[in-house]
N, C-alpha and C positions, 0 to 999 in steps of 0.2 A: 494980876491978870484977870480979865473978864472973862468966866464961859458963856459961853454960849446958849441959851436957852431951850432945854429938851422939847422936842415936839410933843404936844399929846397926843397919845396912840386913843384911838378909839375903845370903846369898852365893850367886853367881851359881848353885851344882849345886843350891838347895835352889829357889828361885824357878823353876828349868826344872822340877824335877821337880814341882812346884805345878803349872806349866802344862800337863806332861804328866799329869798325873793328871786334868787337870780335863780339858782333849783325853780321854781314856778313860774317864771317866765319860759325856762328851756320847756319845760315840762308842755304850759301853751302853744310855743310854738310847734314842736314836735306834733302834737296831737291835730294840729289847724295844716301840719305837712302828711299827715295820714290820710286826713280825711280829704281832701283835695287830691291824693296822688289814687285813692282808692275811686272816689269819683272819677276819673280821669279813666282809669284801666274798666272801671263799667261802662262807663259811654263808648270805649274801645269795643270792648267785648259786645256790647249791643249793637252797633255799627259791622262787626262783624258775621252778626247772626248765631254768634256761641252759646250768647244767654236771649232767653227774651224777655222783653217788659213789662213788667208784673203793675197789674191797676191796681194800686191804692185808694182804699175806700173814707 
């Protein structure tokens, strides 16, 4: 009988760094959904007259 030839499994430095890259992209996008939804509730709130618009120098 022939077996069949085991797949190679990945090794362990490349699988973490899988997971950390995938960790750092969540981590990117998360931060890039903050900063946009926080922009979004200021221009709300200045539209609304809550806060006012502060000049930057």
């Amino acid at each position: 009988m022939k077996s069949e030839p085991k797949k190679k499994l990945p090794n362990k430095k490349v699988i973490s760094s899988a997971k950390f890259e995938a960790k750092e992209q969540f981590t990117k996008s998360a931060l890039e959904n903050l900063k946009t939804e926080n922009e979004r509730i200021v221009n709300s709130l200045k539209k609304s007259g809550e806060i006012k618009e502060s000049k930057r120098k």
